[in-house]
C-alpha positions in Angstrom: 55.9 -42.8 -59.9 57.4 -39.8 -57.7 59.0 -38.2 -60.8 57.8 -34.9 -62.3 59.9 -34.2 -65.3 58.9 -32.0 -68.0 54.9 -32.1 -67.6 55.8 -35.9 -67.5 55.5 -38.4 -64.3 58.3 -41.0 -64.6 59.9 -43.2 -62.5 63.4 -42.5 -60.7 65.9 -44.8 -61.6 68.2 -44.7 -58.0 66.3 -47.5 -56.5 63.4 -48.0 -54.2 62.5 -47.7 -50.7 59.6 -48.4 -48.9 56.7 -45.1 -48.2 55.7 -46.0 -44.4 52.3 -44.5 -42.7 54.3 -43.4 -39.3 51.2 -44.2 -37.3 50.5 -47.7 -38.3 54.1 -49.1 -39.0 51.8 -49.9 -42.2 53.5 -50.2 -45.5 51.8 -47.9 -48.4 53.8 -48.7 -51.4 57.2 -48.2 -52.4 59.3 -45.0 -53.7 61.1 -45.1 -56.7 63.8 -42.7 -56.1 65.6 -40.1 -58.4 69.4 -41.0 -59.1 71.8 -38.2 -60.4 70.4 -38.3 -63.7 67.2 -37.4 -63.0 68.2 -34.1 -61.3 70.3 -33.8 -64.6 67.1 -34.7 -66.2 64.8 -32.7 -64.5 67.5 -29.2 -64.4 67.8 -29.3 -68.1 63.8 -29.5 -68.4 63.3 -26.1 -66.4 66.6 -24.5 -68.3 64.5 -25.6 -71.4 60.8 -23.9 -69.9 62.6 -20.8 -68.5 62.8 -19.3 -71.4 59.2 -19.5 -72.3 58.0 -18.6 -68.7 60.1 -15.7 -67.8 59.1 -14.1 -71.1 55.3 -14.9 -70.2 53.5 -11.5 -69.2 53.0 -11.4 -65.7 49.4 -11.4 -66.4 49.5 -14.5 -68.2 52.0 -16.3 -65.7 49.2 -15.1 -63.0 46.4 -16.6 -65.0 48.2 -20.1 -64.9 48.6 -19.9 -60.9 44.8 -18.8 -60.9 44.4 -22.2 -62.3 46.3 -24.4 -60.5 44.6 -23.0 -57.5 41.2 -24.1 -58.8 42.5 -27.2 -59.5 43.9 -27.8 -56.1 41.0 -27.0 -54.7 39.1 -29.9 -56.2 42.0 -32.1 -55.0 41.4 -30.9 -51.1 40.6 -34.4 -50.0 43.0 -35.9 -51.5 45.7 -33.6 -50.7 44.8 -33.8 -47.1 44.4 -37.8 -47.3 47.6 -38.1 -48.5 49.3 -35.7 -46.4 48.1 -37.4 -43.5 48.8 -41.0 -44.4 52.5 -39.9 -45.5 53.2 -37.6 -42.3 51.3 -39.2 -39.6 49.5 -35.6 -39.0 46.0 -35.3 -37.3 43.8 -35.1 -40.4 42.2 -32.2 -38.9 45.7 -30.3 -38.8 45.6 -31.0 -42.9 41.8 -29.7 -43.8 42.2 -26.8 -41.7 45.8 -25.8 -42.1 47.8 -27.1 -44.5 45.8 -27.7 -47.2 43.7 -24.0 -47.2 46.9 -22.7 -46.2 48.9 -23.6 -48.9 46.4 -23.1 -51.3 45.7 -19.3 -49.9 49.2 -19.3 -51.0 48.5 -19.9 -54.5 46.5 -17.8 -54.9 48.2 -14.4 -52.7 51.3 -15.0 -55.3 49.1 -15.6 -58.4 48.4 -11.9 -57.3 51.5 -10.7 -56.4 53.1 -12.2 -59.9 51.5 -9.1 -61.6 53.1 -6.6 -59.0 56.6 -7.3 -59.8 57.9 -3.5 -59.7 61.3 -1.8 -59.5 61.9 2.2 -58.3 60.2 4.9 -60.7 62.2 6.4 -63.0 64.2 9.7 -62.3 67.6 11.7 -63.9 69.6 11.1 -60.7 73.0 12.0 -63.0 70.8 15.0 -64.4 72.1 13.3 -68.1 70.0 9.8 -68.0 67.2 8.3 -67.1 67.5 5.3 -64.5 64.9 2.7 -64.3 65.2 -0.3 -62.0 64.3 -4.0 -63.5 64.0 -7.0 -61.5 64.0 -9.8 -63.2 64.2 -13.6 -62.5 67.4 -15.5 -61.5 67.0 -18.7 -64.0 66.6 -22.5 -62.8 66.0 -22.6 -59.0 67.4 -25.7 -56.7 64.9 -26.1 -53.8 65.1 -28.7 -51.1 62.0 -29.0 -48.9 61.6 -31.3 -45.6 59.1 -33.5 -44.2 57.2 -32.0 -41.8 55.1 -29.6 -44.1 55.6 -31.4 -47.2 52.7 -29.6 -49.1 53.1 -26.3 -47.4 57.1 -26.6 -48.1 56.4 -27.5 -52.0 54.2 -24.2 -52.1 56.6 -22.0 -50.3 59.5 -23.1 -52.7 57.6 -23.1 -55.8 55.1 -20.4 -55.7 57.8 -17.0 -54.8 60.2 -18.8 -57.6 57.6 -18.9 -60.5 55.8 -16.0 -59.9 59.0 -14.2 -60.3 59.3 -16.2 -63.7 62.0 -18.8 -62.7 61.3 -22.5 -63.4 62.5 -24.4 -60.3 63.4 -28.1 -59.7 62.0 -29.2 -56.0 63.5 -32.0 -53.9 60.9 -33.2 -51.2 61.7 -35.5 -49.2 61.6 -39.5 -50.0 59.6 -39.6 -46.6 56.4 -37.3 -47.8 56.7 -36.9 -51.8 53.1 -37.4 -52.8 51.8 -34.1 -52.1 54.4 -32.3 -53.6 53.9 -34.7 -56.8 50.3 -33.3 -56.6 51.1 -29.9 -56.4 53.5 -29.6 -58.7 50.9 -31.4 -61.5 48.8 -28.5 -61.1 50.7 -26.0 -62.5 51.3 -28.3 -65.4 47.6 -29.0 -66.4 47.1 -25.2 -65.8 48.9 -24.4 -68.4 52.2 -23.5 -67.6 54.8 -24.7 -70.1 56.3 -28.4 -69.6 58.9 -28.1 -67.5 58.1 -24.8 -65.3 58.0 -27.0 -61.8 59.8 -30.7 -61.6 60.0 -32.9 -59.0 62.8 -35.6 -58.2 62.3 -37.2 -54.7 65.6 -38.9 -53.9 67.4 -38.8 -51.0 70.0 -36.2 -49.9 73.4 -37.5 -50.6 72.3 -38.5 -53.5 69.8 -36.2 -55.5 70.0 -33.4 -53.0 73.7 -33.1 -53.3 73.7 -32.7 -56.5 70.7 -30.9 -57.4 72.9 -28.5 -54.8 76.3 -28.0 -56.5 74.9 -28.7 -60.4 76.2 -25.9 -62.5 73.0 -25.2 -64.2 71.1 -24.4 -61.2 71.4 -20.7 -60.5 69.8 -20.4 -57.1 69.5 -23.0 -53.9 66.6 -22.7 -51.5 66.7 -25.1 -48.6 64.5 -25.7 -45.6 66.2 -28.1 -42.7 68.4 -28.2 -40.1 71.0 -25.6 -39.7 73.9 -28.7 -39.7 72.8 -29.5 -43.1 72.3 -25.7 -44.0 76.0 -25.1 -43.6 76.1 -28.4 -46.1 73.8 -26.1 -48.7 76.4 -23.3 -48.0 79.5 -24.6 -48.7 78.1 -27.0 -51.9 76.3 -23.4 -53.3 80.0 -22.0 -52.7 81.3 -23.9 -55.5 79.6 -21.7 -58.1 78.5 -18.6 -56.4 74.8 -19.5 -56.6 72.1 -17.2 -54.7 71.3 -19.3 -51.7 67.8 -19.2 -49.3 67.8 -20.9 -45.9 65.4 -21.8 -43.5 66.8 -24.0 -40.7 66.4 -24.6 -37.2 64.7 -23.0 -34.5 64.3 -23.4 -30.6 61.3 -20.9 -29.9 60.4 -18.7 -26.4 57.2 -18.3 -25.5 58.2 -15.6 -22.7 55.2 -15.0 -19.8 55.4 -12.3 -17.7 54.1 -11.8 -14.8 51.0 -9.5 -16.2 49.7 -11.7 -18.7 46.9 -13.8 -19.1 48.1 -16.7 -17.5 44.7 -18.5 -18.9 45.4 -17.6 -22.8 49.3 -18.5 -22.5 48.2 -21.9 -20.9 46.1 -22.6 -24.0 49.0 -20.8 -26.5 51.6 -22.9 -24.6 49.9 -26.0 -25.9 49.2 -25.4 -28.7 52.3 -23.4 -30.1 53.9 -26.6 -28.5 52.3 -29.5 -30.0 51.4 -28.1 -33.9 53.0 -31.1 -36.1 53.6 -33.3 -33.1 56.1 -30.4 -32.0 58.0 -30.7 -35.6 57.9 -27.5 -36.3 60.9 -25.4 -36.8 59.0 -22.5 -34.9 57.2 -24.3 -32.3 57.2 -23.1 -28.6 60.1 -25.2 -27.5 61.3 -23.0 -23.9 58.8 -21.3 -21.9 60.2 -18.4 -20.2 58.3 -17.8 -17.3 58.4 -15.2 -14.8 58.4 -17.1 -11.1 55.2 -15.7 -9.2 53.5 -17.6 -11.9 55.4 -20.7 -12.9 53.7 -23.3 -10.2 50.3 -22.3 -11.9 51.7 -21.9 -15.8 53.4 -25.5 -15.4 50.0 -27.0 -13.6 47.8 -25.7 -16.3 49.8 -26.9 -19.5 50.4 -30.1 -17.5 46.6 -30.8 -17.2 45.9 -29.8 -20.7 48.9 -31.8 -22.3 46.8 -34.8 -20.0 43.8 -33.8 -22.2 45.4 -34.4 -25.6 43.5 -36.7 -27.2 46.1 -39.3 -29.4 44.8 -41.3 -31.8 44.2 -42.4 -35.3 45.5 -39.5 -37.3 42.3 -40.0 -39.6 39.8 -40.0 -37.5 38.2 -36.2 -36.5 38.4 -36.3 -33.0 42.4 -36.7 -33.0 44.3 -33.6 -31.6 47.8 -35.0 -32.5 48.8 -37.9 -34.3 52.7 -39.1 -34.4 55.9 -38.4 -34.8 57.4 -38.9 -39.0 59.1 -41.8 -38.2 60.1 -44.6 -35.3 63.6 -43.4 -35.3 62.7 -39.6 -34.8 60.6 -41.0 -32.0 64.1 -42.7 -30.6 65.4 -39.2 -31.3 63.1 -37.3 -28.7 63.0 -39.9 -26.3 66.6 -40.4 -26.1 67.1 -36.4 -25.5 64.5 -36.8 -22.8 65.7 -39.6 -21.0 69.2 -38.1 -20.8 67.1 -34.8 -19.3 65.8 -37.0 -16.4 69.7 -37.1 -14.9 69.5 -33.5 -14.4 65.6 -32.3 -15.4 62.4 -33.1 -14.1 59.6 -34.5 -16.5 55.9 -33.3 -14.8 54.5 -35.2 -17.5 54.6 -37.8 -20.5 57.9 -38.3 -21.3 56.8 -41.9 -22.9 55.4 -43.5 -25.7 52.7 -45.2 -25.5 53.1 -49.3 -24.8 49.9 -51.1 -25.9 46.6 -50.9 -27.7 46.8 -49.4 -31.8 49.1 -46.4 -30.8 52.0 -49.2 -30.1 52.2 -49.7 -33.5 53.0 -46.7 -34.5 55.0 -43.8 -33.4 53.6 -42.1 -31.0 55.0 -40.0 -28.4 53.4 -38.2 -25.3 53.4 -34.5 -24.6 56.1 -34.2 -22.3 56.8 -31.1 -20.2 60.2 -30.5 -18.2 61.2 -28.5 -15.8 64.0 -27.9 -13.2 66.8 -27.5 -16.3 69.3 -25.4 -16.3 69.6 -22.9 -19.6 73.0 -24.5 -21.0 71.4 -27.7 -20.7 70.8 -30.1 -24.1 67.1 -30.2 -24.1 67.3 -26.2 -23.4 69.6 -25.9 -26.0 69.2 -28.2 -28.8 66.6 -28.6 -31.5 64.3 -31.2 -29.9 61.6 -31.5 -33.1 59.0 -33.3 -30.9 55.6 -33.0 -28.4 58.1 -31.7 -25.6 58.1 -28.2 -23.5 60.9 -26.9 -21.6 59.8 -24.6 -18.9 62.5 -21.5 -17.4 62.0 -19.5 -14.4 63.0 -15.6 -14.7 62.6 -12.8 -12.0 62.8 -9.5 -14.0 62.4 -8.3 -17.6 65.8 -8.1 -18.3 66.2 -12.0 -17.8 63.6 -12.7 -19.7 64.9 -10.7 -22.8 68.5 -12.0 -22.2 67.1 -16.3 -21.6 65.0 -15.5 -24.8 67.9 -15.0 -26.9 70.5 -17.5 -25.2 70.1 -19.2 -28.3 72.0 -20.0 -31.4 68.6 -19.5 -33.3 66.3 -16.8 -34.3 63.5 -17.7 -36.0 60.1 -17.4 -33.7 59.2 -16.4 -30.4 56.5 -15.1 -28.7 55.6 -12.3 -25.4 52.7 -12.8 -23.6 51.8 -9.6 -21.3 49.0 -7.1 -21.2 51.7 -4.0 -20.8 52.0 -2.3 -24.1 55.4 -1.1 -22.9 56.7 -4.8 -22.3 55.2 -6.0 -25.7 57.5 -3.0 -27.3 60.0 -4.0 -25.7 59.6 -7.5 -26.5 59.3 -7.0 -30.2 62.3 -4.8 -30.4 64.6 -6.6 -28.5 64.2 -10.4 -29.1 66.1 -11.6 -32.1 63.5 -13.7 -34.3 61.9 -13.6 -37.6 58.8 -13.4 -36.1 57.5 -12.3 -32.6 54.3 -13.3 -32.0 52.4 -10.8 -28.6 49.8 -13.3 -27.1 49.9 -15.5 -29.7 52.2 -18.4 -30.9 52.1 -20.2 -34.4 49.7 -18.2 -36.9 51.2 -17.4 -40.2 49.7 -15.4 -43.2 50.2 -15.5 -46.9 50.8 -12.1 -46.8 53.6 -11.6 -44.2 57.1 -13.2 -44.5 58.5 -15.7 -42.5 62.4 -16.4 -42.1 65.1 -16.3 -39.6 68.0 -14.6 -37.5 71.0 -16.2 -36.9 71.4 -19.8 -37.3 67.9 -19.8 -37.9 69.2 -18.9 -41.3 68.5 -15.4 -43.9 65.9 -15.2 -46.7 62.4 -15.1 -46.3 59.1 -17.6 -47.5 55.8 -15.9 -48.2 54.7 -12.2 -49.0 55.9 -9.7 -51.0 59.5 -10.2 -49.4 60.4 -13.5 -50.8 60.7 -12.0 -54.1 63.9 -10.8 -53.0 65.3 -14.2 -52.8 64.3 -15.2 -56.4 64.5 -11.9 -57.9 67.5 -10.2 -59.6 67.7 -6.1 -59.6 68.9 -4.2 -62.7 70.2 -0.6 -63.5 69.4 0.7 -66.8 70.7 3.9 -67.4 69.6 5.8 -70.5 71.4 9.1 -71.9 68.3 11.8 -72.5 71.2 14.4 -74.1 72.2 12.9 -77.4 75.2 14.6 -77.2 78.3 12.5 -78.7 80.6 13.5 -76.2 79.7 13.3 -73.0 81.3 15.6 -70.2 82.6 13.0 -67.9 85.0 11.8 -71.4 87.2 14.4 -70.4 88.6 12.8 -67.6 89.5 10.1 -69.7 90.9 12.1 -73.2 90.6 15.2 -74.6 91.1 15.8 -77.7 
């Protein structure tokens, strides 16, 4: 059962398809998947709990997310277990980031649910009182993808209830056990049936309409930026509030002061998190030319070093990609780069032994390409590094944001000035100085650009799933009012 549906797991009724473990090839059941009238199903269950929960005192509301935390925490293993057998992740990228991470999560907006504040009051008219109210939006319509299917569900649910909306999440028909899981939580917490529902279907079908159905007031949706123009126009229909989070094609920019050791080691692994499927991943490595011979040999020997194996056992740095056709994906874009690239490294997937089975894909490093390029230019989603020379500051800034996207990047230098600069001047969500990946309940994450607008985590998401209010209150009592006489006078 991958339906959640008023406190109530129940099965979808739009057919089955198999659930795959991408590492194996191996069959792990079967997904029943939501048809059109489960969304219907699952909308009218939160429009029926959001009356309850955004009347809730935020106290109360944060109490219940105290408690699902607790009770995620004693499903760690199997959280982790799943989200490995689902995804194809290394099972140590689930215990020590996506599981603690998403439950840190928890329990930051659990916290932040009882901070929900507008402006302080003041007579800005000299005649009333104005107070500010923010107040929740209604049903929310959030579509999550695959790569971070538990850390998606948490970033889509969490801002949305603490707020006091109920929401109806779409995971993908990929990865939909975690979510299932998460979303339970918040159920046997305490918070009313129907608060967080789960329909995985597929896009056309459930997605589409979970997108343009008139009861759902808000649309949050993490993808690609082709399919995030799809959200736009189907969220047009209605005028609903719309989040997105798409694409992203990173620089990690070195110059020629830095640390060459530390952005070696940050080069890999902002590279290779998820297998590369990470809409924030270092993706083009910007680096300055006295240094580029010894930045590409260094990431090329550590990429060597990646150990690949079986995503459950400990000693795996990265397991594979999501699926056998994603793997196509990347190899096609990198076999096409070979006419007019050079690959230093990988480039392959491996041909015999356990790993054939599944798919796996090496870490694969190019050079020698020129910046308008496709694998420069294009999402790639995969273990794969594209490396750019530049010979002044200026270059760097101006190869960094050659891009259609604008969600991470990262400067590696030990000039304070350059890291100013940096931060100012590259357009991203997020620029990371000597550093590449880490995220924090407590900041926000979200795009420029293509890269979309809104934001996840932190206090700033609550502008997404937050409505603001003027009330204006007349402290006179007088019965007529100054400003009437503009409009009679007698």
């Amino acid at each position: 059962m991958y339906q959640l549906i008023k406190g109530q797991e129940r099965r979808g009724s739009g057919g089955e398809q198999p659930l795959v473990d991408p590492s194996t090839g191996e069959e792990l059941g079967t997904v029943d998947l939501a048809s059109t009238e489960d969304v219907d199903a699952a909308v009218a269950a939160a429009g029926e709990a959001y009356s309850e929960w955004s009347r809730l005192p935020h106290v109360e509301r944060a109490t219940i997310m105290h408690k699902a935390a607790d009770i995620l925490d004693g499903q760690f293993e199997e959280l982790a277990q799943a989200e490995t057998a689902e995804c194809g992740k290394a099972i140590r990228l689930c215990r020590e980031f996506d599981v603690p991470g998403s439950i840190d999560n928890v329990r930051f907006f659990a916290g932040a649910a009882r901070h929900l504040t507008g402006m302080a009051s003041a007579e800005y008219s000299g005649e009333h009182t104005s107070t500010i109210r923010r107040e929740p939006i209604g049903v929310v319509g959030s579509i999550a993808p695959w790569n971070y299917p538990l850390q998606m569900a948490a970033w889509k649910v969490l801002p949305a209830i603490a707020a006091g909306n109920t929401i109806v999440l779409k995971p993908s028909e990929l990865t939909p056990t975690t979510s299932l899981i998460f979303a339970k939580a918040f159920h046997e917490a305490g918070a009313p049936a129907g608060t967080v529902n789960v329909v995985a279907g597929n896009g056309p079908d459930a997605g589409a309409h979970l997108m343009r159905h008139e009861d759902v007031s808000m649309v949050s949706f993490t993808g690609s930026t082709r399919v995030g123009r799809t959200v736009l126009e189907a969220a047009a229909t209605n005028a609903k509030r719309v989040h997105l989070e798409l694409g992203g094609k990173a620089p990690f920019v070195v110059f020629d002061d830095a640390d060459l050791e530390a952005a070696i080691h940050g080069a890999v692994a902002g590279s290779l998190i998820n297998v590369g499927q990470d809409c924030t991943a270092a993706t083009r490595a910007i680096v300055h030319r006295s240094v580029l011979e010894d930045f590409v040999a260094g990431v090329a020997d550590l990429f060597g070093r990646v150990v690949i194996g079986p995503t459950r056992d400990e000693a795996t740095d990265m397991g594979s990609l999501i699926s056998f056709d994603h793997r196509d994906k990347v190899a096609g874009m990198v076999e096409r780069a070979r006419g007019y690239a050079t690959v230093v490294c990988g480039g392959e997937a491996p041909q015999s032994g356990d790993l054939a089975n599944g798919a796996y894909y090496r870490p694969t490093l190019v050079t020698d390409a020129a910046p308008d390029s496709e694998i420069v230019r294009d999402e790639i989603f995969g273990p794969v590094l594209v490396v750019l020379p530049f010979d002044d500051d200026d270059e760097a800034i101006r190869l960094a944001n050659d891009t259609p996207y604008g969600l991470a990047a990262s400067a590696w230098t030990t000039d304070l000035g350059r890291a100013g600069r940096a931060s100012r001047e590259i357009q991203a969500g997020c620029v990371w100085i000597n550093d590449h990946i880490p995220i924090i309940s407590e900041m926000p994450h979200g795009g420029y650009k293509q890269s979309g607008f809104g934001k996840d985590m932190s206090h700033y998401s609550f502008e997404e799933y937050t409505q603001v209010k003027h009330v204006m209150t007349d402290i006179t009592g007088a019965a007529r009012k100054e400003w009437h006489r503009t409009i009679f006078t007698t």
